[in-house]
C-alpha positions as CSV (number, residue, x, y, z in Angstrom):
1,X,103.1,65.8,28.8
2,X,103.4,69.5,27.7
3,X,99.9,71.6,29.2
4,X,100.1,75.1,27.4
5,X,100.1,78.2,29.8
6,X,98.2,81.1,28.2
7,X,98.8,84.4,28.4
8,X,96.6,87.4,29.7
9,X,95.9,88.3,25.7
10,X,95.1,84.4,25.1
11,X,93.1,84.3,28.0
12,X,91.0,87.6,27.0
13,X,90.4,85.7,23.0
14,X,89.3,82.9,25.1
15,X,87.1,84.7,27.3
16,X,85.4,86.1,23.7
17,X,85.0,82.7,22.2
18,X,83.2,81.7,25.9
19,X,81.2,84.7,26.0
20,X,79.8,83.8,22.3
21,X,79.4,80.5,23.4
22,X,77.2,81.5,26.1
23,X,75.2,83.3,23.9
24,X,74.2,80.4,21.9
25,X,73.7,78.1,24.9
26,X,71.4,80.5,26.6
27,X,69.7,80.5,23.1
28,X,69.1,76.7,23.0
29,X,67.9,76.2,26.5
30,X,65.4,78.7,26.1
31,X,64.3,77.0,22.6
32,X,63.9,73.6,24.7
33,X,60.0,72.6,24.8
34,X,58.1,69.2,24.1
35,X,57.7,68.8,20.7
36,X,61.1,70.1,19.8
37,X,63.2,67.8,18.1
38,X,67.2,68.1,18.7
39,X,67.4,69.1,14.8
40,X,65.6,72.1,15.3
41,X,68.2,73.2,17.9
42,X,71.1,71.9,15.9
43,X,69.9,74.4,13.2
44,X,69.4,77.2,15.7
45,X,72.7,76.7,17.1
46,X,74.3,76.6,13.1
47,X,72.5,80.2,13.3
48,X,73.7,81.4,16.4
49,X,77.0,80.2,15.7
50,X,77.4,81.6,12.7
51,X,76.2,85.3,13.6
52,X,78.6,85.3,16.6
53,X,81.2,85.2,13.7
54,X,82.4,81.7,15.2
55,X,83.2,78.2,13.4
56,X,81.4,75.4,15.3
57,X,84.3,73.1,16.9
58,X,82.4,69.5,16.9
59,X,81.4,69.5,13.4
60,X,83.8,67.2,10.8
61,X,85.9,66.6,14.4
62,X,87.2,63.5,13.8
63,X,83.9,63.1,11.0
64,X,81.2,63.9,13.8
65,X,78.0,65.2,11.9
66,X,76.8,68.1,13.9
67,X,77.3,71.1,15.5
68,X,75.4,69.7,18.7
69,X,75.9,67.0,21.0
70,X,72.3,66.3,22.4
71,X,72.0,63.6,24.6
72,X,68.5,62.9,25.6
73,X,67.5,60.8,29.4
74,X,69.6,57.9,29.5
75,X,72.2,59.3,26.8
76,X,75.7,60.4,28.7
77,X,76.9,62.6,26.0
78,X,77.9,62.7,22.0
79,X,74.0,62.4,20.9
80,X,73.5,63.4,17.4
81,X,70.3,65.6,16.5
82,X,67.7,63.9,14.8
83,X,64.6,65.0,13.0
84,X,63.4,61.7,14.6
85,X,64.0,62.7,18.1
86,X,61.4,64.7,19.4
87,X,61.7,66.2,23.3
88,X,58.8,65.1,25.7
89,X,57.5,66.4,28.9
90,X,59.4,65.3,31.3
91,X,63.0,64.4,29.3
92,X,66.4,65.9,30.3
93,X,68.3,67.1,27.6
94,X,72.4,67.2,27.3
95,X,73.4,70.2,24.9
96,X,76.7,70.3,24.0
97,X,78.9,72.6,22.3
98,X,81.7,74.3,20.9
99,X,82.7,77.0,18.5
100,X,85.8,78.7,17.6
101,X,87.0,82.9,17.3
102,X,90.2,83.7,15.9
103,X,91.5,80.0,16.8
104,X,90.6,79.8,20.2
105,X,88.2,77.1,21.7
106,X,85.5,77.3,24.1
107,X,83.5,74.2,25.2
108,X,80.2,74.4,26.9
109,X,77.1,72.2,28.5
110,X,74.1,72.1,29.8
111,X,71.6,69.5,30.9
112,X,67.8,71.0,30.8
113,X,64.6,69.9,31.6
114,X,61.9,69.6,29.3
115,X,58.8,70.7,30.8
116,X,58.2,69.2,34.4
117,X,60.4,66.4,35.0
118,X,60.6,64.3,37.9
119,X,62.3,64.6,41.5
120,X,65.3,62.5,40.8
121,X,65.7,64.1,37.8
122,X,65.6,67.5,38.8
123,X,67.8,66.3,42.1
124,X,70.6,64.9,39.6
125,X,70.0,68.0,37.5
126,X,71.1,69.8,40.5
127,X,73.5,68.0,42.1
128,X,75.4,67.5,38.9
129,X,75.9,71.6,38.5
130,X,76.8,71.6,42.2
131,X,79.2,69.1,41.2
132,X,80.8,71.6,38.9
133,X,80.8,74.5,40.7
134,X,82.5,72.7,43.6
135,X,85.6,71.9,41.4
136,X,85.5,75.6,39.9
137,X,85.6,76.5,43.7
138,X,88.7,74.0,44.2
139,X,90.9,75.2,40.6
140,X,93.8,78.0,41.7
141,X,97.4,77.7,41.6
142,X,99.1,75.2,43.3
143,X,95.8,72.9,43.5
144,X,95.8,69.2,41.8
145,X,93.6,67.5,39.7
146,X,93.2,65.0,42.2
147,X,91.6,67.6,44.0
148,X,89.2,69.4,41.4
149,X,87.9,65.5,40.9
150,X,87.9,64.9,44.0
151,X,85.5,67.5,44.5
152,X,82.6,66.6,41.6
153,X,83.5,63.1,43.2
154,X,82.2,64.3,46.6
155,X,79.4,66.2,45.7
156,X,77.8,63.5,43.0
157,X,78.1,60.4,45.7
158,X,77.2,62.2,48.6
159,X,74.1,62.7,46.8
160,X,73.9,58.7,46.2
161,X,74.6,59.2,42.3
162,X,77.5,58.1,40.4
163,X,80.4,59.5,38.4
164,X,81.6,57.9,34.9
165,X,84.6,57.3,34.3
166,X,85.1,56.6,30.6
167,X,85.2,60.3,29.4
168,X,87.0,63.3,31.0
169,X,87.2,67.1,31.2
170,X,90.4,68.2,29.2
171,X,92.8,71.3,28.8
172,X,91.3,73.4,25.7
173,X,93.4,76.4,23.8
174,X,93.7,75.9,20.2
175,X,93.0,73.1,19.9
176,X,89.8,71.7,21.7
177,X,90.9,68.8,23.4
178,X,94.6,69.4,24.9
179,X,96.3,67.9,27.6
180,X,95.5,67.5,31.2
181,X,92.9,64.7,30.6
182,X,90.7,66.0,33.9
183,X,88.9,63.0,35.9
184,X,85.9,63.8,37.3
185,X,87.0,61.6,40.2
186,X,90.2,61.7,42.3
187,X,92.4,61.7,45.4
188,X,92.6,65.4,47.2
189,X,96.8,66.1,46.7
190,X,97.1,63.8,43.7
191,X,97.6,64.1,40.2
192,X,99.6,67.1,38.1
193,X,99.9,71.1,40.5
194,X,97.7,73.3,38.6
195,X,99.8,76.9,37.4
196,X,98.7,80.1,36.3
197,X,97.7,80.2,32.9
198,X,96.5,77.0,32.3
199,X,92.8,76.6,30.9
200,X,90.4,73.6,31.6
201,X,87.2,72.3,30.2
202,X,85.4,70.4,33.5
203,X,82.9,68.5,32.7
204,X,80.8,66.3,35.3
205,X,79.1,63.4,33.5
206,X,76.6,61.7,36.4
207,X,74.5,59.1,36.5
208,X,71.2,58.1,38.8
209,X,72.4,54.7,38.2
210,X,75.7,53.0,38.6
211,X,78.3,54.7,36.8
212,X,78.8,52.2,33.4
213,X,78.4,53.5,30.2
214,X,78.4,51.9,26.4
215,X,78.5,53.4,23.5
216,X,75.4,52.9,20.5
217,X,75.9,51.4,17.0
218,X,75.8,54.9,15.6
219,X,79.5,55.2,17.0
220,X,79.5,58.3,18.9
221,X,76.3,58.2,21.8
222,X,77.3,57.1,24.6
223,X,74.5,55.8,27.3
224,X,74.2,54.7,30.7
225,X,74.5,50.5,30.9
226,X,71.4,50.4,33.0
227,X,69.5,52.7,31.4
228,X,69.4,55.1,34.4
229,X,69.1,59.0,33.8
230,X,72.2,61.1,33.2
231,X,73.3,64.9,33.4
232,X,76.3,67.2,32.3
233,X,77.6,70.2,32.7
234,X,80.4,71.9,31.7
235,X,82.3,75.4,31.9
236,X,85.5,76.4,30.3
237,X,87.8,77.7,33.3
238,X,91.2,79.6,33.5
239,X,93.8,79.4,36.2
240,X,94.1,82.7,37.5
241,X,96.4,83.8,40.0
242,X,92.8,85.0,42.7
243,X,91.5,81.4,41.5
244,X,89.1,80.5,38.7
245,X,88.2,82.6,36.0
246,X,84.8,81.1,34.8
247,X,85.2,82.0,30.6
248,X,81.9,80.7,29.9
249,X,80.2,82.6,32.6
């Protein structure tokens, strides 16, 4: 398994495609309201995207429709906007994305609350960033991936939630999904020794429910077996000698 090591130049164009990134995220959470539907942020994020000077990464990947994933209450991820999908009071919403500067990748998500939502939602809302900035605290040279999911891991169950297991975090470069796969689970010491240079999407996907997942007719959106409530978040990190360099901060 070859993991690319970047170097300080690469990890500067990625730090511009994140930046961007950020831009459009911050964009879309702050268009999320009931009586939104997740095609009108689909065409706000085309617009965003497209004034940052970036290509959107999702769209025509592997024939996907969109430039958005939004993955609406019991939806884990890979939800495609819909004019038929309108946000309610109360809803958590997945937003997804990626885009592309000068062939480098950043990846992105948020899960945001429509409105007033209730406690468990807002406590796996919570716990599910915590989750994620608990394996950003455990990514620096010489650490595993055993321990980075080991760390979501301990966070999400400690809060009595669950973590699936069917889709991973990934290395990202030029390409957006490269190798390490990255469990959101693990064993503290296992797994492949983290180096300098290497960059990592980490994505927690948790459920209220137990952690099984299927995936709709349409393909791509994936939701949770029992129909419990679900929430991701996701940062594109370098390896940096000090630690984690947060790109998407």
């Amino acid at each position: 398994m070859a993991i690319a090591i970047r170097t300080a130049k690469e990890i500067a164009k990625m730090r511009r495609s994140g930046e961007a990134l950020r831009g459009v995220l911050d964009a879309l959470r702050e268009a999320v309201k009931p009586g939104v539907t997740t095609l009108d942020l689909e065409k706000l994020a085309e617009a965003k995207i497209a004034a940052a000077g970036a290509v959107a990464a999702f769209k025509g990947y592997h024939d996907y429709p969109c430039v958005l994933c939004t993955s609406i209450n019991s939806e884990v991820v890979h939800g495609i906007p819909s004019a038929k999908r309108v946000l309610r009071e109360g809803d958590v919403v997945s937003i997804d994305c990626g885009l592309i500067i000068d062939g480098y990748y950043a990846d992105y998500a948020v899960t945001v609350p429509v409105g007033k939502v209730s406690d468990e939602a807002a406590r796996l809302l919570a716990t599910t960033e915590q989750s994620l900035g608990a394996a950003i605290e455990a990514v620096r040279p010489g650490a595993t991936l055993g321990d980075v999911g080991a760390a979501v891991q301990k966070v999400a169950e400690a809060a009595g939630f669950s973590i699936v297991r069917e889709f991973v975090g990934h290395g990202i470069g030029r390409q957006m999904h490269e190798e390490p796969q990255i469990p959101n689970y693990g064993v503290p010491g296992q797994g492949i020794r983290l180096r300098e240079g290497m960059v990592l999407a980490i994505e927690p996907m948790v459920n209220a429910g137990k952690h099984a997942v299927r995936v709709l007719e349409d393909g791509w959106t994936a939701v949770t077996a029992d129909g419990s409530l679900s929430a991701h978040f996701e940062h594109t990190v370098a390896v940096r000698a000090e630690g984690c360099d947060v790109l998407t901060a």
